[in-house]
Structure formats: C-alpha cells, structure tokens
C-alpha positions as CSV (number, residue, x, y, z in Angstrom):
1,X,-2.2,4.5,-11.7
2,X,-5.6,3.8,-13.3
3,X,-5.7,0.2,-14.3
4,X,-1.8,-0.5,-13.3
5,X,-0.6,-3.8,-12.1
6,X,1.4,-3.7,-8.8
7,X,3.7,-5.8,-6.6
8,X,4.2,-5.0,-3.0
9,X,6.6,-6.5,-0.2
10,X,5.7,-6.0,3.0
11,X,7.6,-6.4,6.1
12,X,6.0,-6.6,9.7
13,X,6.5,-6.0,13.7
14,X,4.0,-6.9,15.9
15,X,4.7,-4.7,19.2
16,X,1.2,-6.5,20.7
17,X,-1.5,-8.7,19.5
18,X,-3.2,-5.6,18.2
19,X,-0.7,-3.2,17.0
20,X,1.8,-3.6,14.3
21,X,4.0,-1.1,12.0
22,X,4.7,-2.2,8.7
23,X,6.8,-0.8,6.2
24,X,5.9,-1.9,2.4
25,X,7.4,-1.4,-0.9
26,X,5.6,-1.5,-3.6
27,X,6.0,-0.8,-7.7
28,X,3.0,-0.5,-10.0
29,X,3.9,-0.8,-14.1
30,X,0.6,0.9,-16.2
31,X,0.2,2.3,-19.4
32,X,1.1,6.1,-18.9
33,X,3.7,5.8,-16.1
34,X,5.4,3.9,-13.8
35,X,5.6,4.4,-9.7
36,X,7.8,3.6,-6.7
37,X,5.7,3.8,-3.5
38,X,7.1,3.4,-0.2
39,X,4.8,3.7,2.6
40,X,5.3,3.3,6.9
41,X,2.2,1.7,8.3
42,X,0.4,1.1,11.5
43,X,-2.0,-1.4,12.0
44,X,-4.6,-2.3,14.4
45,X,-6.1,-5.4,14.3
46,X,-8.7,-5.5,17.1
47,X,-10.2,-9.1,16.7
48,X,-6.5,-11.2,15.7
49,X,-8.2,-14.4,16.7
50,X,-10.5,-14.5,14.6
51,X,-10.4,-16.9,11.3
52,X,-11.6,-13.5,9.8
53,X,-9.6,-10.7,10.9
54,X,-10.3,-7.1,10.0
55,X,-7.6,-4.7,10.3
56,X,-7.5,-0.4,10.1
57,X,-4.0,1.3,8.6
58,X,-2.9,4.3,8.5
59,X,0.1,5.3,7.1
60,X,2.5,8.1,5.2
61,X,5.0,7.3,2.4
62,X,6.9,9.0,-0.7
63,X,5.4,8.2,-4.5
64,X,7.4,8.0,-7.3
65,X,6.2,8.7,-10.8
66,X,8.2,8.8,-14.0
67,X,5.9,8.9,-17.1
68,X,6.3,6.5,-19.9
69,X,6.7,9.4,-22.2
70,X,8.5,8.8,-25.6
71,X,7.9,11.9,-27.2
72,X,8.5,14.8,-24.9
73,X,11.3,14.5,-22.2
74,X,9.0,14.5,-19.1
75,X,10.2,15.0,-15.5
76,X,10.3,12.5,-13.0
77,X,7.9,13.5,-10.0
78,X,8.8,12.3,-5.8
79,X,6.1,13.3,-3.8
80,X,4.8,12.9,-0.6
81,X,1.6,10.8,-0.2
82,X,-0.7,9.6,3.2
83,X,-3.6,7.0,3.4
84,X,-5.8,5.1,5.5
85,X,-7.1,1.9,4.9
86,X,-9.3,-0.9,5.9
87,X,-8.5,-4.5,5.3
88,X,-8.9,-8.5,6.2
89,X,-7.0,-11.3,7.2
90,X,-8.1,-14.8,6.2
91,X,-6.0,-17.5,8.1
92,X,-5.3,-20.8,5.8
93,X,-2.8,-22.2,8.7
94,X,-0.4,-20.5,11.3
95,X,1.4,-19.6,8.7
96,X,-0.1,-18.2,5.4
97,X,-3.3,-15.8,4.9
98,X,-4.7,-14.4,2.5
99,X,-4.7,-10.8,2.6
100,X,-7.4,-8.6,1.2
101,X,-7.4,-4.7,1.7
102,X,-8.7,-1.1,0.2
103,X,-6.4,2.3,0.7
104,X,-7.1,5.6,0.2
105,X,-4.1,7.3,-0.7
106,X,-3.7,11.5,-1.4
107,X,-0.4,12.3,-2.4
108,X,0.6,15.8,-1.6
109,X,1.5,16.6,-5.0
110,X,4.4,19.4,-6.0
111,X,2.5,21.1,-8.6
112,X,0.1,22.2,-5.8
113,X,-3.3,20.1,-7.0
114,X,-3.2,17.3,-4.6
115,X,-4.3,13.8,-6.4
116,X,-7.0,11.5,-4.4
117,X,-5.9,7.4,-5.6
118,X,-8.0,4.5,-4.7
119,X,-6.3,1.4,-4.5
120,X,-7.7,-2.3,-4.1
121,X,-5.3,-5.8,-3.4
122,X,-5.6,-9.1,-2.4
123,X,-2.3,-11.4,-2.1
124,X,-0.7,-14.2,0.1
125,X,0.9,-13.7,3.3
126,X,3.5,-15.6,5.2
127,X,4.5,-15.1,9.1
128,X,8.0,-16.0,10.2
C-alpha cells in the first residue's frame, strides 16, 4: 500500500467514557493494487476531557488485495490482518474533531511470509 490514498468510514459505541469499539471500513486505491480493509476496534481513551485527547486501539480485521495487474491474470488475495495503534483527538466543538492516528498493521498473509504495514491518517470526525 506504499504511497496509496485511502478513505475510511468509521462507526462508534461508546460503552463508557473510556472504552469504545469501533468498526471501520476503509479502501485504499495505489499504483500496484487496490485493498478492502475492514477492521473491529477497541479504543481506550484515558483522558476524554481533554481538548487534546490521546487514545490506544487495538484491533483485528480481513485485507483485501487485488493487484492492478494488466498483463498476467493475478489472484485476488483475503487475508487476515491485526494492529495496534496510537492516536489523538482534537475537539473543534461538541461535535467535530479532528482525528490524527498511526497503526501498525501485520496481516497474516496466506503465502506464509507475513507483511508488517505502517499506516499514518488524519481526517474529520463527527459525533451524533
């Protein structure tokens, strides 16, 4: 996914102040291939009221990749993939953030040579 540009939705529940699961979809478009990664999250957020909040995930999902091959007829590849990650709220109001996080993914690859993927993102977030 080296250099790929992504779009992720998330959805949230908040069981307390602290603790949240949150499942996310997200598709990344790049040069050599093309992935749909869904991933099932827990959060915990031990300082929420703060204007800066940091925030620790860790999570398990499936990876999709089919390769952008036009050449050879390549296979499409579903594996399974876990990561932790570390991340920040920044509250504009009550209801928008932005959002700014790392993950670590490694995605339990079939062909036996697991892959390490770093990931970076910041975006806007809206509670309802």
């Amino acid at each position: 996914m080296d250099g790929a540009q992504t779009i992720t939705l998330y959805a949230a529940y908040r069981f307390t102040q602290n603790l949240s699961s949150e499942f996310s979809f997200m598709q990344a478009v790049g040069n050599y291939s093309n992935n749909l990664i869904t991933n099932i999250n827990l959060l915990n957020q031990p300082f929420p009221n703060w204007r800066i909040s940091p925030y620790f995930a860790l999570g398990m999902g499936n990876i999709k990749t089919t390769p952008r091959a036009t050449l050879v007829l390549a296979k499409d590849r579903s594996d399974l993939l876990a990561h932790f990650g570390i991340g920040a709220y920044g509250y504009i109001s009550s209801r928008f953030a932005l959002r700014a996080e790392y993950n670590r993914y490694v995605v339990f690859s079939s062909n036996d040579d697991n892959e390490d993927i770093n990931e970076w993102k910041i975006g806007l977030v809206t509670f309802f």
